[in-house]
The first five atom37 places (N, CA, C, CB, O) and aatype in JSON, in Angstrom:
{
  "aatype": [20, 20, 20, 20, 20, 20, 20, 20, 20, 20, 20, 20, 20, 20, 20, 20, 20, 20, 20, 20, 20, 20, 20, 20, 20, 20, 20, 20, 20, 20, 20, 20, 20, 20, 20, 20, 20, 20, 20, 20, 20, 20, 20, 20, 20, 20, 20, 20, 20, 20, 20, 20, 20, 20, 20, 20, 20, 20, 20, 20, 20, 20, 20, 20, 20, 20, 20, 20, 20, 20, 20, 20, 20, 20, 20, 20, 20],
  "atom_mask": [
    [1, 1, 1, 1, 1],
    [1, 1, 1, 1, 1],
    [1, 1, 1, 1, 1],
    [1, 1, 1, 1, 1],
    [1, 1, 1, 1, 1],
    [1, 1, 1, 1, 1],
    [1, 1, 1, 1, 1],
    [1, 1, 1, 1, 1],
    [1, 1, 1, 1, 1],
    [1, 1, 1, 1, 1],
    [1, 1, 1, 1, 1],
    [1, 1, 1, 1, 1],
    [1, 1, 1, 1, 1],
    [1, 1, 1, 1, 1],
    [1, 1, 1, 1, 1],
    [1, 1, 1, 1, 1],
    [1, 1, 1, 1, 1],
    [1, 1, 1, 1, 1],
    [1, 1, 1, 1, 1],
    [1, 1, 1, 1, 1],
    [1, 1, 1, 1, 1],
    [1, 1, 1, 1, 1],
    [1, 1, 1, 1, 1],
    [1, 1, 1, 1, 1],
    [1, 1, 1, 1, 1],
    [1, 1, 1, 1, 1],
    [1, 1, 1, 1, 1],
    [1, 1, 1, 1, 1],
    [1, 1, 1, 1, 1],
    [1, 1, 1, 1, 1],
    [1, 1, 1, 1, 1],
    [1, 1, 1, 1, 1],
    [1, 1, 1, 1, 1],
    [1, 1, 1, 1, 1],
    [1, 1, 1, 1, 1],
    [1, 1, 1, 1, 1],
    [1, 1, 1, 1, 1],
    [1, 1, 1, 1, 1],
    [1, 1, 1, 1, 1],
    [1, 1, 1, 1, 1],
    [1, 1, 1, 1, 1],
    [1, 1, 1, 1, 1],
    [1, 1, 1, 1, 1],
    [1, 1, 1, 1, 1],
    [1, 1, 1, 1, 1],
    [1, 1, 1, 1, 1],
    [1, 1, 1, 1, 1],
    [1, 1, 1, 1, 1],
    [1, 1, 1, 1, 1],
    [1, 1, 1, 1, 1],
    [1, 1, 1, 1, 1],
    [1, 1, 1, 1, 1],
    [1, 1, 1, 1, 1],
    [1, 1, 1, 1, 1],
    [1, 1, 1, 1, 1],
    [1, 1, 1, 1, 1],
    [1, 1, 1, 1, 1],
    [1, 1, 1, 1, 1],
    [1, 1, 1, 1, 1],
    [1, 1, 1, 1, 1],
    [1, 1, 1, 1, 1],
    [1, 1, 1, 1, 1],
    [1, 1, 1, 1, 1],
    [1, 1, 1, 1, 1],
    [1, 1, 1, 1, 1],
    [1, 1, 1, 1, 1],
    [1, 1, 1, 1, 1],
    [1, 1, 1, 1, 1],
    [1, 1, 1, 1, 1],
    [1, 1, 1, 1, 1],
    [1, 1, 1, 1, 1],
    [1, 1, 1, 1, 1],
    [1, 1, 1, 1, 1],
    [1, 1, 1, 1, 1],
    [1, 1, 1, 1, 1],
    [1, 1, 1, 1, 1],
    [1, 1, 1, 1, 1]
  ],
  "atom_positions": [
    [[-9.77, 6.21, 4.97], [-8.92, 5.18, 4.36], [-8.17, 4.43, 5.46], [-7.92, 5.81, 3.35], [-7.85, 5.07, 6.46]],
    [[-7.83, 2.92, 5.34], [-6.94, 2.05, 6.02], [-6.32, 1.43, 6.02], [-7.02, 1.63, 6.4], [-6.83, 0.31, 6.09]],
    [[-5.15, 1.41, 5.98], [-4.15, 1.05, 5.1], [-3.67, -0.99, 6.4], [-2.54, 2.96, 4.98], [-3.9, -1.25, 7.58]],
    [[-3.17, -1.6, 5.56], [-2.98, -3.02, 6.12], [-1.71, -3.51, 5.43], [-4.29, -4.05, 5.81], [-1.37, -3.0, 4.36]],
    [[-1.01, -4.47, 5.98], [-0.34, -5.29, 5.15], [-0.44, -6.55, 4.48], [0.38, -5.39, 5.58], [0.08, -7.4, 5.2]],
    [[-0.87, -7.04, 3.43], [-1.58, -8.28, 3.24], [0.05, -9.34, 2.66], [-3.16, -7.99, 1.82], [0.91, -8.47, 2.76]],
    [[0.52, -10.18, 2.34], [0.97, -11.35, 1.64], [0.07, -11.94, 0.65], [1.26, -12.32, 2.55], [-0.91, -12.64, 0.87]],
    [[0.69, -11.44, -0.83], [0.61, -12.49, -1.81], [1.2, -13.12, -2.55], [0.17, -12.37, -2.35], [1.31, -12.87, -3.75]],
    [[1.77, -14.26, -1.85], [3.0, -14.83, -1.96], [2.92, -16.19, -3.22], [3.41, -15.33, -0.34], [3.91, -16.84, -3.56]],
    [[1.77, -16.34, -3.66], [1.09, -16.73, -4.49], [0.16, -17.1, -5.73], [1.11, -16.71, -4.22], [-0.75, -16.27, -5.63]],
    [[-0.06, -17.75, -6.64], [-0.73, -17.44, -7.76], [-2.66, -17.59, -7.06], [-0.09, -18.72, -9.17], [-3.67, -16.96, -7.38]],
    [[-2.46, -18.58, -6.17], [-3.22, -19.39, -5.79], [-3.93, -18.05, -5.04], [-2.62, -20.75, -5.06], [-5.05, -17.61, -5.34]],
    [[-3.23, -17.6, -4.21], [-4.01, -16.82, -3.32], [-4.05, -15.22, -3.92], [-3.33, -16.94, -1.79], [-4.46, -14.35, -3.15]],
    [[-3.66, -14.84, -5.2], [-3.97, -14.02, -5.7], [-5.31, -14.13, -6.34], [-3.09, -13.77, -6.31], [-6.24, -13.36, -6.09]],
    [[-5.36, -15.28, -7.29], [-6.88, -15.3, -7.35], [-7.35, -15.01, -6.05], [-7.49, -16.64, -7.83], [-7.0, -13.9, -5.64]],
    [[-8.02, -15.66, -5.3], [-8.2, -15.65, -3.98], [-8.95, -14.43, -3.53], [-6.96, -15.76, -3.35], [-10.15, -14.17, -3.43]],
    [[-7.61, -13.65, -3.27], [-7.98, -12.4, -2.95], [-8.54, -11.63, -4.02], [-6.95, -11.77, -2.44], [-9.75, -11.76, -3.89]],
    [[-8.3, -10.92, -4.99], [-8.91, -10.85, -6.21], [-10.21, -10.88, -6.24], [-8.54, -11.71, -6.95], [-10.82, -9.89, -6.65]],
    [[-11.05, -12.3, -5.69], [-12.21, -12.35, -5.6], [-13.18, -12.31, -4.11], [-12.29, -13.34, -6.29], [-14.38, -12.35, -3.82]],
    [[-11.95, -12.21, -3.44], [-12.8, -11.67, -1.98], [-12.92, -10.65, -2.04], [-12.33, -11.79, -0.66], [-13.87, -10.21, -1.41]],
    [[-11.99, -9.6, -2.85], [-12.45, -8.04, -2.79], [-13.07, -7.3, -3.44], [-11.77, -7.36, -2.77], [-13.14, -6.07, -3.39]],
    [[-13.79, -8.37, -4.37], [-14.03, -7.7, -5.7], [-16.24, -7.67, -5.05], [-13.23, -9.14, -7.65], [-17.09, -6.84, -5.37]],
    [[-16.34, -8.43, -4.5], [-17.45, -8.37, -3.55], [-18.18, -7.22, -3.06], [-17.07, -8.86, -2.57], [-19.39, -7.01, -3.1]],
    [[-16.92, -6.29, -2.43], [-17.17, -4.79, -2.33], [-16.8, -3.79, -3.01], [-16.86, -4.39, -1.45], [-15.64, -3.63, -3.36]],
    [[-17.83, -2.9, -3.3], [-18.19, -1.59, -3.62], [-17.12, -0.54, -3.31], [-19.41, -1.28, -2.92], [-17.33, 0.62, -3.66]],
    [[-15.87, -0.89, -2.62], [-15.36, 0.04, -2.47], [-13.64, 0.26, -3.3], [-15.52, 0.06, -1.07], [-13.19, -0.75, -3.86]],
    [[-13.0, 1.23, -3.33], [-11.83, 0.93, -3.71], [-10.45, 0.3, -3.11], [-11.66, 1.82, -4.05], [-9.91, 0.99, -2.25]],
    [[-9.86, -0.85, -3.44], [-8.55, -1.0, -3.01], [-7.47, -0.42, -4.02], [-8.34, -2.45, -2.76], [-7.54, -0.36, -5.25]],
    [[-6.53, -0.05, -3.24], [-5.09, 0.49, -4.06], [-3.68, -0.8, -2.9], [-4.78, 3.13, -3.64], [-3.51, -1.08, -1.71]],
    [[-3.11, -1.13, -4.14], [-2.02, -1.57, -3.45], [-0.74, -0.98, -3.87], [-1.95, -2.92, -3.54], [-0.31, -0.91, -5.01]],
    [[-0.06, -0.46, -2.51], [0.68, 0.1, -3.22], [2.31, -0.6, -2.52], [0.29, 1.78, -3.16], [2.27, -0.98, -1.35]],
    [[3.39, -0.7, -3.15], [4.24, -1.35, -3.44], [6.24, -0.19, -3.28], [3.51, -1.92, -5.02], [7.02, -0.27, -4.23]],
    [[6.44, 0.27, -2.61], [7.5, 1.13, -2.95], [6.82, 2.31, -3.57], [8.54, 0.47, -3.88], [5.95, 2.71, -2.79]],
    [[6.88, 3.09, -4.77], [6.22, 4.46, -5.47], [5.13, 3.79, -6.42], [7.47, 5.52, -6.48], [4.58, 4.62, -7.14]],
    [[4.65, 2.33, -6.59], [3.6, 1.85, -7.52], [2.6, 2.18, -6.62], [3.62, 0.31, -8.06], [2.74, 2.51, -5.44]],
    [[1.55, 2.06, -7.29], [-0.32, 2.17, -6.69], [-0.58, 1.49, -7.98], [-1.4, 4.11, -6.4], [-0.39, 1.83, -9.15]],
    [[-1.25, 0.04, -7.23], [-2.03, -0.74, -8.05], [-3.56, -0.68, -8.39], [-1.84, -1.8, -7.61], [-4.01, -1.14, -7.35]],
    [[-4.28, -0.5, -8.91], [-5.98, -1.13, -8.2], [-5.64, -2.97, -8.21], [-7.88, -0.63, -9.74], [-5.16, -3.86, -8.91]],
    [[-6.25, -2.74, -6.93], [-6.03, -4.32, -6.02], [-6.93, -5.39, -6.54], [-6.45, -4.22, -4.25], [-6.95, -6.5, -6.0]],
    [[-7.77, -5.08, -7.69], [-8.76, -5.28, -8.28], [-8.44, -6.26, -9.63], [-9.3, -3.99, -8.5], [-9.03, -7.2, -10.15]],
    [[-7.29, -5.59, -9.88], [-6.48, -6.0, -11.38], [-5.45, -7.22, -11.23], [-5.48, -4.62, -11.98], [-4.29, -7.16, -10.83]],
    [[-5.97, -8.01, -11.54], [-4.86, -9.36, -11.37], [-4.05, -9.3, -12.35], [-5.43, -10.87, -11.42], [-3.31, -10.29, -12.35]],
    [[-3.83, -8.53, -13.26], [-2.83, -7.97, -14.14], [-1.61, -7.21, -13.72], [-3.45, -7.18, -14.91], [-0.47, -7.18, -14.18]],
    [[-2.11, -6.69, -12.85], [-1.84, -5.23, -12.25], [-0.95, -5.67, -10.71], [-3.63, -4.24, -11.92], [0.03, -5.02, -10.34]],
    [[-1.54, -6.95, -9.88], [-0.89, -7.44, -8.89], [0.19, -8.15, -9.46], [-1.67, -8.17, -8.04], [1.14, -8.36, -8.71]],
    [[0.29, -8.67, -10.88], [1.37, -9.73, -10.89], [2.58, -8.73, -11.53], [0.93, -11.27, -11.93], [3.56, -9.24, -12.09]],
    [[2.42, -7.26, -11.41], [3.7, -6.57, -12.21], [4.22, -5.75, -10.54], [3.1, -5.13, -13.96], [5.0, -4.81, -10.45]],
    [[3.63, -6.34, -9.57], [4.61, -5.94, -8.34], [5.74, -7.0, -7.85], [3.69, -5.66, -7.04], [6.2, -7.74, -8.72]],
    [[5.98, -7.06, -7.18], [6.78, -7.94, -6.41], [6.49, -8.52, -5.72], [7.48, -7.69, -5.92], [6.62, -7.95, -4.64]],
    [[6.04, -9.64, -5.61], [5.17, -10.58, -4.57], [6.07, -11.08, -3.32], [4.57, -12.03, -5.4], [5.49, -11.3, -2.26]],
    [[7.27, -11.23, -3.4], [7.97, -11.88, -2.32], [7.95, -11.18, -1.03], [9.32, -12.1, -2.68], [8.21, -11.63, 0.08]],
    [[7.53, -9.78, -1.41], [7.78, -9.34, 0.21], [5.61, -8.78, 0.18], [9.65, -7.35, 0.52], [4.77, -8.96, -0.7]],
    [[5.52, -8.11, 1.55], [4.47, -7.74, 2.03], [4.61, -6.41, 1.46], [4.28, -7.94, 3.44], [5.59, -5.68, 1.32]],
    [[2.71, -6.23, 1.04], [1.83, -5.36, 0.33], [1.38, -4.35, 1.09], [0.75, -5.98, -0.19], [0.72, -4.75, 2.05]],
    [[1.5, -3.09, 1.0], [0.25, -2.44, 1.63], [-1.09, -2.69, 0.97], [0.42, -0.97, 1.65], [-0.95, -3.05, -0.2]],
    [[-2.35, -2.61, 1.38], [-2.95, -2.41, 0.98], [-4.1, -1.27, 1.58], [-3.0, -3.39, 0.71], [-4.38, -1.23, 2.78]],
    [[-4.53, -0.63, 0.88], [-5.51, 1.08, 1.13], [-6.56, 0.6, 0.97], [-5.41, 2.55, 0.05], [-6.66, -0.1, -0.04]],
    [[-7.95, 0.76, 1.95], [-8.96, 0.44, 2.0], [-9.97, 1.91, 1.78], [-8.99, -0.38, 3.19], [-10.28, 2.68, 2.69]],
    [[-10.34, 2.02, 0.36], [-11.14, 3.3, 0.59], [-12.45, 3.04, 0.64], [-10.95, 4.3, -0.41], [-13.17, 2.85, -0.34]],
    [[-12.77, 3.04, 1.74], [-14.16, 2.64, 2.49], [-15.15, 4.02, 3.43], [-13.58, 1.35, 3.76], [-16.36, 4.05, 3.69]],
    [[-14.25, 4.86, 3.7], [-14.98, 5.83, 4.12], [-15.36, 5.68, 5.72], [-16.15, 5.88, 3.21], [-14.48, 5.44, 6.55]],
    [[-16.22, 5.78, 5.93], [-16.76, 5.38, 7.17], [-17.84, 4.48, 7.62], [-17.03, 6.26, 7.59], [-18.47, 4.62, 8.66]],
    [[-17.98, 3.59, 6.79], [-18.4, 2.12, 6.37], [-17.62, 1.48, 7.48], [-17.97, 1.55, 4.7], [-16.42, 1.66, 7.73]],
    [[-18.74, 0.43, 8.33], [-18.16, -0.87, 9.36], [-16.96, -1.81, 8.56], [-19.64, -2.09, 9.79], [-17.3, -2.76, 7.85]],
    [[-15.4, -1.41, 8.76], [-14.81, -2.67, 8.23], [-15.03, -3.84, 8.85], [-13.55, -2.61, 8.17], [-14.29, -4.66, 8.31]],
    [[-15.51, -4.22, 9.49], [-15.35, -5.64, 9.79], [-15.65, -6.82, 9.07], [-15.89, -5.82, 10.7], [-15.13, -7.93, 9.15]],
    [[-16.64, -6.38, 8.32], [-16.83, -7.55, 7.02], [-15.45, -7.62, 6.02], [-18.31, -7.03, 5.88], [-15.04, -8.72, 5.67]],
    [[-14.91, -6.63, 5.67], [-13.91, -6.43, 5.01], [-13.0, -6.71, 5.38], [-13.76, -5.61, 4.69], [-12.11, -6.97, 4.56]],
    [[-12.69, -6.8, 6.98], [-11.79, -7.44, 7.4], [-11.25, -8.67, 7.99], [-11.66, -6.96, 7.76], [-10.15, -8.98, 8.46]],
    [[-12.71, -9.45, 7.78], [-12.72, -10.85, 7.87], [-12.34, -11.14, 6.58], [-14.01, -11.49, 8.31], [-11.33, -11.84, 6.5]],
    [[-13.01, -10.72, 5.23], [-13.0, -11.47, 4.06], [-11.1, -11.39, 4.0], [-14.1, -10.63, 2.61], [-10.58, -12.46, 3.7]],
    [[-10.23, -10.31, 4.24], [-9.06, -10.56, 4.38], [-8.29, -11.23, 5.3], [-8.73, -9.77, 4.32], [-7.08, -11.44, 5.18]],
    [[-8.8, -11.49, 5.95], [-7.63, -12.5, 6.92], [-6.97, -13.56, 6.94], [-7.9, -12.86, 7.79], [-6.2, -13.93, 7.83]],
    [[-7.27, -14.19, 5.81], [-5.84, -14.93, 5.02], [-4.97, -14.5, 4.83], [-5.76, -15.34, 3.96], [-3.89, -15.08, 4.9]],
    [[-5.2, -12.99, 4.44], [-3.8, -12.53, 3.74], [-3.31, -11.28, 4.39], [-3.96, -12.22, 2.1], [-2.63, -10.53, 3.68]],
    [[-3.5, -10.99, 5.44], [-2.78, -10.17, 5.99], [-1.64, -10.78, 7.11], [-3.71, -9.27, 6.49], [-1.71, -11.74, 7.88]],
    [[-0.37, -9.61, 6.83], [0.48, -10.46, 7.71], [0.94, -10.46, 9.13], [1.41, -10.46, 7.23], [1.68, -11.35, 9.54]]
  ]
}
């Protein structure tokens, strides 16, 4: 697992992200203070707090991130 900080400071870039991650096979959790989201759920991102920075958990295993970590680089901060 790899944990990052992304910004979604946005409606715009929640879609966004939403659909850059939804691409891969693997699990995201965002987690927020004691919440754990699936990063997956645009339901689910808009009941955190957007104004400040996200963790986000990459459960990928031992899979090359680098694709995964291009498709994020908008939104990490």
């Amino acid at each position: 697992m790899k944990t990052v900080q992304i910004s979604l400071n946005s409606i715009d870039k929640v879609k966004s992200f939403v659909n850059a991650i939804t691409q891969f096979n693997f699990d995201f959790d965002l987690i927020s203070g004691r919440y754990v989201i699936d990063a997956k759920s645009i339901m689910g991102i808009f009941s955190l707090d957007l104004s400040k920075p996200i963790d986000l958990a990459i459960h990928a295993g031992d899979t090359d991130m680098s694709e995964i970590m291009e498709a994020l680089k908008p939104y990490l901060v």
